[in-house]
Each structure stands twice: as C-alpha cells, then as structure tokens.
C-alpha positions in Angstrom: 42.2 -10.7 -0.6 41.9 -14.5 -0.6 38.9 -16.4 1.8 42.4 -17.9 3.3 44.2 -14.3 4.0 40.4 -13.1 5.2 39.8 -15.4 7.7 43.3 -14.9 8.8 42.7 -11.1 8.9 39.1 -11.6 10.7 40.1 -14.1 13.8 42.9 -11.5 14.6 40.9 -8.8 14.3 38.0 -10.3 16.0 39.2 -11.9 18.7 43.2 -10.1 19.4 41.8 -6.3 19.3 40.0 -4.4 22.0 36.3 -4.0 20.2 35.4 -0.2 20.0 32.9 1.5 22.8 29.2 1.4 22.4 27.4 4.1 24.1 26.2 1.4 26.8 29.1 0.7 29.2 27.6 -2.5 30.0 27.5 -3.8 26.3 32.1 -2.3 25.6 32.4 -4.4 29.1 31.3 -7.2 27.7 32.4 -6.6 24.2 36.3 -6.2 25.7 35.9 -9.7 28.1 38.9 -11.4 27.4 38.8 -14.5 25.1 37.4 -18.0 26.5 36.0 -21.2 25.2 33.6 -20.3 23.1 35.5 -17.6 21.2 38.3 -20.4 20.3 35.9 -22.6 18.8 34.4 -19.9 16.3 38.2 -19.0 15.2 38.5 -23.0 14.4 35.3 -22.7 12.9 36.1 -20.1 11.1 39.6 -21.7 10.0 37.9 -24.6 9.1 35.2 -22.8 6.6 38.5 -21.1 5.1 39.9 -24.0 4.7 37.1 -26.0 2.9 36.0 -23.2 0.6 39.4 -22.7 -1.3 42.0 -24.8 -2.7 44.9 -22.4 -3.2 48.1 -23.2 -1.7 50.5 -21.0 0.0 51.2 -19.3 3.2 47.4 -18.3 4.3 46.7 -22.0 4.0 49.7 -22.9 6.3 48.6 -20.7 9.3 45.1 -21.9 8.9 45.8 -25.7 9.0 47.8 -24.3 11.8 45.5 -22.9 13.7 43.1 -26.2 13.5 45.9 -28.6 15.1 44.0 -26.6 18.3 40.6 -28.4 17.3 39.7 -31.1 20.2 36.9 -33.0 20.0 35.8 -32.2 23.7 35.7 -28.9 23.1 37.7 -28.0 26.0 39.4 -24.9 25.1 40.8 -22.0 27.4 42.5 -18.5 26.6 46.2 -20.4 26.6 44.9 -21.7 23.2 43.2 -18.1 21.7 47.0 -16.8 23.0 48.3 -19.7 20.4 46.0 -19.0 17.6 46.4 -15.1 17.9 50.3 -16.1 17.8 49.6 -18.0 14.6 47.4 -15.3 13.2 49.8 -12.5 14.0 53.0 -14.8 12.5 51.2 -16.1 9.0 50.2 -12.1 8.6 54.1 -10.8 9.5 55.9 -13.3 7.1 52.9 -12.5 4.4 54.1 -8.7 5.0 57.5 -9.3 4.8 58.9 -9.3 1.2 60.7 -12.8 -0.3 63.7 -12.7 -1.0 65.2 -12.7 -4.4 66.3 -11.4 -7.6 65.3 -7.4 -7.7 63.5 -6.1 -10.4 
C-alpha cells in the first residue's frame, strides 16, 4: 500500500468505525463518542503528513488534497465536517476498488 492509500485507509478506519470493547465499559464509552473537533484536525493532520511524505500522483493523492480543502485556520471544526471527510475517504476507496475501464486482457 502507498503512505497516500494508508492514510486514506487509517482516517476511515479510525475515525468512521465503531472502535472494539475494552473490558472497562467506561474506556468502549469513550472510545465509541462520536467524532468532534479534535478528531477532524488529526484526520487533516494526518492528510497533510500523507501528502508531504510522497510525491506519487493518482487517485489517493486526489481524496487527500480533498480532504485538506476542510483545513481552517481557526480550528473550528464540528462532526458536519468528519461526516465530509469520511464521505471523501469512503468515495477515493470505492472508485480505487472499482476496476478502470478498458481494453481486457
């Protein structure tokens, strides 16, 4: 996998799935809150450290530079905009699965 198609991976996995049971109720609750402002800043970290530590091209790098046009420089960030960059995440990862069209083999 490319650093691109990992942090693409790692933000949906991280931050769209419920996160597995610990054997302390208290410590799933807080594991399974639901996104806030904090959390969307580490995926736009995360999309930006992608970003700066490849130059490939391609798809991967689409959704990521995608995924930064959320970056404010207030920081004010709710769950509407973790909803957007889970959207992002979960469309750069279908159209990666989904094969191109052309000329069979």
């Amino acid at each position: 996998m490319s650093p691109t198609e990992t942090a693409v991976r790692r933000i949906a996995e991280q931050y769209g799935s419920p996160q597995p049971s610990s054997s302390s109720p208290f410590l799933t609750v807080v594991a399974n809150l639901p996104p806030d402002r904090h959390d969307v800043a580490g995926a736009i970290f995360i999309a930006e450290e992608a970003l700066a530590a490849t130059d490939e091209d391609g798809g991967w790098r689409d959704t990521l530079a995608r995924i930064l046009e959320f970056k404010r420089s207030d920081g004010r960030y709710d769950r509407h905009d973790m909803a957007g960059i889970l959207t992002i995440c979960d469309e750069g990862i279908a159209a990666e699965a989904t094969p191109s069209s052309g000329p069979r083999p």
